[in-house]
TORKOL-4160 file (C-alpha; in steps of 0.2 Angstrom, whole numbers, padded with zeros to 4 digits, m for minus):
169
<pt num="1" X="m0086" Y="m0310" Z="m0089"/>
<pt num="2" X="m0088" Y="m0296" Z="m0076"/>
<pt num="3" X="m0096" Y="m0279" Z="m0080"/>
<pt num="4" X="m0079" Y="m0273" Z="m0077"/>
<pt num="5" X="m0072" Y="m0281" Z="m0091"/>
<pt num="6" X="m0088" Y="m0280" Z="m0101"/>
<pt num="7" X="m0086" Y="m0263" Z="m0101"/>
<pt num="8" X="m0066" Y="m0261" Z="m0104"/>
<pt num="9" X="m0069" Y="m0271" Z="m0119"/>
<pt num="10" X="m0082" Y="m0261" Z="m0124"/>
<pt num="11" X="m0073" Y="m0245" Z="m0123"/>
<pt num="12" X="m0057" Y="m0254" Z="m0130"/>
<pt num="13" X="m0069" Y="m0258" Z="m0146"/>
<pt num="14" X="m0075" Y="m0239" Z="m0146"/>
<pt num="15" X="m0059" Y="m0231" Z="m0146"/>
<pt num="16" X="m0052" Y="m0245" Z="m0161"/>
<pt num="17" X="m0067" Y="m0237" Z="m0170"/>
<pt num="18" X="m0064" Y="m0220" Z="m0168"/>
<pt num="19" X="m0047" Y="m0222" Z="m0173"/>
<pt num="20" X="m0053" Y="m0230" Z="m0189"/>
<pt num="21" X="m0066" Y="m0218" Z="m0193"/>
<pt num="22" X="m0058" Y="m0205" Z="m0200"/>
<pt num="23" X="m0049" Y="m0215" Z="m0215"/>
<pt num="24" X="m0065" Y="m0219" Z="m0218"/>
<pt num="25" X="m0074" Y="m0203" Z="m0216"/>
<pt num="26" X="m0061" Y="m0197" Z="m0227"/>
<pt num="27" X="m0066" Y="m0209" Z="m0243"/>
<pt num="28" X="m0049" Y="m0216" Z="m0241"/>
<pt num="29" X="m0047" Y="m0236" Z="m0239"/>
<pt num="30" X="m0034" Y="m0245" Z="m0233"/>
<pt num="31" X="m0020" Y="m0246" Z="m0248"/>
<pt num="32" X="m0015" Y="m0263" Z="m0257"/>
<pt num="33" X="m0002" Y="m0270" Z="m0251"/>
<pt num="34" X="0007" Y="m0270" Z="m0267"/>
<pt num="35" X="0003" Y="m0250" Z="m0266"/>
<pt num="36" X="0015" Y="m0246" Z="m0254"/>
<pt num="37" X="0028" Y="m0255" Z="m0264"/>
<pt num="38" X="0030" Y="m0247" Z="m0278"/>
<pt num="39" X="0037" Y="m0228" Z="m0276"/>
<pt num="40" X="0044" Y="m0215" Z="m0286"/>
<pt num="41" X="0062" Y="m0218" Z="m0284"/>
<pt num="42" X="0072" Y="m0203" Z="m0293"/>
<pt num="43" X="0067" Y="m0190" Z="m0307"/>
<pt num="44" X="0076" Y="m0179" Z="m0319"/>
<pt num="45" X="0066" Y="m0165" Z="m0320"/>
<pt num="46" X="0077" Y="m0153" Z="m0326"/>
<pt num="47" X="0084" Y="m0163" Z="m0345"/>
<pt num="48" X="0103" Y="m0157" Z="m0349"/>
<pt num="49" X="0108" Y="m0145" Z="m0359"/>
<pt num="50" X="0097" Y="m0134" Z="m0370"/>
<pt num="51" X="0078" Y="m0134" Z="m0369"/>
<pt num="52" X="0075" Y="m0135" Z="m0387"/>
<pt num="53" X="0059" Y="m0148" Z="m0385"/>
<pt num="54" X="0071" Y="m0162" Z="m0398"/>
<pt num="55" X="0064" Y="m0178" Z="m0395"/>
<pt num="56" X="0082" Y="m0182" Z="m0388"/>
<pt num="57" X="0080" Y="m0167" Z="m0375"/>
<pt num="58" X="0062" Y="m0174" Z="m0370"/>
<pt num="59" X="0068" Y="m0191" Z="m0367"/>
<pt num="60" X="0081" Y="m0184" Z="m0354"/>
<pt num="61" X="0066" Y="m0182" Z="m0342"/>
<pt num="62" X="0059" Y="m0193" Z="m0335"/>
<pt num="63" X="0053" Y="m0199" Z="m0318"/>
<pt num="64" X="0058" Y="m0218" Z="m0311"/>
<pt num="65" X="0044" Y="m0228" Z="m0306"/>
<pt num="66" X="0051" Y="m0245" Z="m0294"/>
<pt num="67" X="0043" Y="m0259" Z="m0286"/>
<pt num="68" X="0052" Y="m0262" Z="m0268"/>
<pt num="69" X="0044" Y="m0279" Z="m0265"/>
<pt num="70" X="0048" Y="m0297" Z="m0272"/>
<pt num="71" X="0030" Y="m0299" Z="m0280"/>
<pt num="72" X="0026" Y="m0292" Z="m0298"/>
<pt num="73" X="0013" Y="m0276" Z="m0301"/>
<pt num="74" X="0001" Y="m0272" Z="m0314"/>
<pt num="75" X="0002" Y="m0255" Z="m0318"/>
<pt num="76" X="m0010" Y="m0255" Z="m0328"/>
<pt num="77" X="m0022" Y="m0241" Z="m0327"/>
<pt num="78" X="m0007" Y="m0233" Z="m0313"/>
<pt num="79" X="m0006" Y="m0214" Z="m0317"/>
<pt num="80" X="0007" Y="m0202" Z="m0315"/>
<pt num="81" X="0004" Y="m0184" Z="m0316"/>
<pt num="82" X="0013" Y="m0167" Z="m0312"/>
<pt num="83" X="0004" Y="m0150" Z="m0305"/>
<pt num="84" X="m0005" Y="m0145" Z="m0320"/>
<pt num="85" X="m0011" Y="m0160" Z="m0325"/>
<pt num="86" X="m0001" Y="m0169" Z="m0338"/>
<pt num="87" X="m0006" Y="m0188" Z="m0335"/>
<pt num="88" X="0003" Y="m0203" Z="m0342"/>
<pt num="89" X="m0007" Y="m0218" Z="m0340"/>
<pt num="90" X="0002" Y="m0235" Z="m0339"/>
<pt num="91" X="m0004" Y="m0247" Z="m0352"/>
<pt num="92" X="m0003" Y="m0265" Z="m0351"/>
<pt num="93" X="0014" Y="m0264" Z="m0341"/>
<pt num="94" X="0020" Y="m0276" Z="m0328"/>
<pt num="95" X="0032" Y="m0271" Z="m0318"/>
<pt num="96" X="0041" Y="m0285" Z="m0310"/>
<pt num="97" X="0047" Y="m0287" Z="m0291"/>
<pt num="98" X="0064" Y="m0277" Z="m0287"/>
<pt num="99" X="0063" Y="m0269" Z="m0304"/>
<pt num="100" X="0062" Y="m0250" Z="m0311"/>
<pt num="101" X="0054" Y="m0242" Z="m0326"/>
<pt num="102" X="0058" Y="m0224" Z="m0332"/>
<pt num="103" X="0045" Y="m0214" Z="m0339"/>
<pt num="104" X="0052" Y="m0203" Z="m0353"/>
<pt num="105" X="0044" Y="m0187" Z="m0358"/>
<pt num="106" X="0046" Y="m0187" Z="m0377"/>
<pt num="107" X="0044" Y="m0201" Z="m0389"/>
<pt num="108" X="0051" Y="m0219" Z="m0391"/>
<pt num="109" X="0046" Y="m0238" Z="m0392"/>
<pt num="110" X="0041" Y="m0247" Z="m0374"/>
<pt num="111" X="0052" Y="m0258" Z="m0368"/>
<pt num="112" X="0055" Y="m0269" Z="m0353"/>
<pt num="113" X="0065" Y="m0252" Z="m0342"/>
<pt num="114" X="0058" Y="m0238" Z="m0352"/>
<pt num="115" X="0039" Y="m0230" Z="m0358"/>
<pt num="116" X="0036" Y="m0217" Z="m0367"/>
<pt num="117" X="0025" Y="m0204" Z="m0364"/>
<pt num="118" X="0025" Y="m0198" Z="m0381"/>
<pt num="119" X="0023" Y="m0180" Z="m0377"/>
<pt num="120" X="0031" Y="m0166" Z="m0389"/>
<pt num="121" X="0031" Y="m0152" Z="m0374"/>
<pt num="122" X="0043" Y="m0155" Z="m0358"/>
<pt num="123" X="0032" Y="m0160" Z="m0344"/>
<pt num="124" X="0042" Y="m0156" Z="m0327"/>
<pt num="125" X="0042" Y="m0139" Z="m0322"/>
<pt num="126" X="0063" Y="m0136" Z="m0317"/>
<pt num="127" X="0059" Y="m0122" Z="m0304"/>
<pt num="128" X="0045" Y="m0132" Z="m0294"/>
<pt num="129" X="0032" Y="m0146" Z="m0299"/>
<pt num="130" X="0026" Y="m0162" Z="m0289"/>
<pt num="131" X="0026" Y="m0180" Z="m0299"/>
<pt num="132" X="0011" Y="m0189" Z="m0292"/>
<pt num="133" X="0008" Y="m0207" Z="m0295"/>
<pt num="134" X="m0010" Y="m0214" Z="m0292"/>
<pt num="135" X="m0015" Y="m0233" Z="m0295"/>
<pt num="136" X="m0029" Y="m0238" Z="m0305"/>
<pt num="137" X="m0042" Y="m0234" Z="m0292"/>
<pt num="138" X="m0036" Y="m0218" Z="m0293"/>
<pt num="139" X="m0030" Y="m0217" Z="m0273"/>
<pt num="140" X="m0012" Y="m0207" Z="m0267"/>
<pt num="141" X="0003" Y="m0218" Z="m0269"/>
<pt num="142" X="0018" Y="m0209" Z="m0271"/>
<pt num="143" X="0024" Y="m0191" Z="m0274"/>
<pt num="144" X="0040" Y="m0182" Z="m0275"/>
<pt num="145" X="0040" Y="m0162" Z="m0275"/>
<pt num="146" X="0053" Y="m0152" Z="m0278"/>
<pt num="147" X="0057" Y="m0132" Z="m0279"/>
<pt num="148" X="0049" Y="m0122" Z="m0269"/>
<pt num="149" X="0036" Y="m0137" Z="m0260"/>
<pt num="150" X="0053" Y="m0142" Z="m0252"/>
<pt num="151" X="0059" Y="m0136" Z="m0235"/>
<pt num="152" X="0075" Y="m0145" Z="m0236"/>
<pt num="153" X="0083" Y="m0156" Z="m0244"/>
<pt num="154" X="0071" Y="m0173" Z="m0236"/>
<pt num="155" X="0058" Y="m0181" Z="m0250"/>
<pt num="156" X="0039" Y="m0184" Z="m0243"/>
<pt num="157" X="0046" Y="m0198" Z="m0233"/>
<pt num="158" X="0059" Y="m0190" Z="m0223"/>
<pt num="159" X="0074" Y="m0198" Z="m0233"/>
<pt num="160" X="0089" Y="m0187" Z="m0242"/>
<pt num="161" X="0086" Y="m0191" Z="m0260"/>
<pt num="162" X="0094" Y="m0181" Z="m0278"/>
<pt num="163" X="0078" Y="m0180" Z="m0290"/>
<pt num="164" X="0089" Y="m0172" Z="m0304"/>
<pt num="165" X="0095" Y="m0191" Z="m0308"/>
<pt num="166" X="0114" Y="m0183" Z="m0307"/>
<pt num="167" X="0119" Y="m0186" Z="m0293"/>
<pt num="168" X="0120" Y="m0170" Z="m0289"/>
<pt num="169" X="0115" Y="m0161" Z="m0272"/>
């Protein structure tokens, strides 16, 4: 090799290492790949009718959880939070390739499409909140805000998405 090539390589190699540095300076690894499958694909923040804290009222809010990819997840040990700090923590739950589960406020029996959080208190704020999913590391995966942490009506990821679950704009 001539120096002139040494030296492009070597400056090519810097500048792939500064552009790497700060993911890593910032503590953040590269996610899973099975990370970026999984999103928070709709939420019913704001459960029908009166807020009287009945289980029935609870259970009609929830956030969807889905896997985009083909391959099956373990959630196990997957959070999902709001703003104050409420935390469900997936248990033993699989969630299969192309599939959804909905995470219910209030109380009920797991099954294959629906967990329970088994909370007796509403969780989602109705005029602003953020639901935040973290896997079991605890890094970012997802979130969804809305209220006043959105400027229009575009999720985190630029796309137009209803987060009341009612099809509603």
């Amino acid at each position: 090799m001539t120096a002139r090539r040494l030296t492009a390589a070597a400056v090519a190699a810097a500048a792939v290492g500064a552009l790497a540095l700060p993911a890593a300076a910032a503590g953040q690894p590269a996610a899973r790949p099975h990370d970026r499958a999984v999103v928070i694909s709709d939420v019913q923040y704001d459960s029908p009718g009166r807020d009287d804290r009945a289980n029935w009222s609870l259970n009609k809010e929830w956030v969807d959880v889905t896997n985009t990819s083909r391959r099956a997840v373990n959630l196990d040990g997957w959070t999902l939070s709001d703003e104050a700090g409420h935390t469900y923590t997936f248990r033993y739950f699989r969630l299969d390739g192309r599939s959804t589960v909905r995470v219910h406020t209030g109380e009920g029996r797991d099954r294959f499409a629906d967990v329970y959080q088994d909370r007796r208190n509403y969780v989602w704020n109705n005029d602003s909140d953020t639901a935040t999913l973290r896997n079991d590391h605890g890094r970012f995966v997802d979130e969804v805000s809305w209220g006043h942490h959105r400027r229009d009506d575009r999720d985190h990821r630029g796309e137009n998405r209803d987060h009341r679950g009612d099809g509603r704009r």
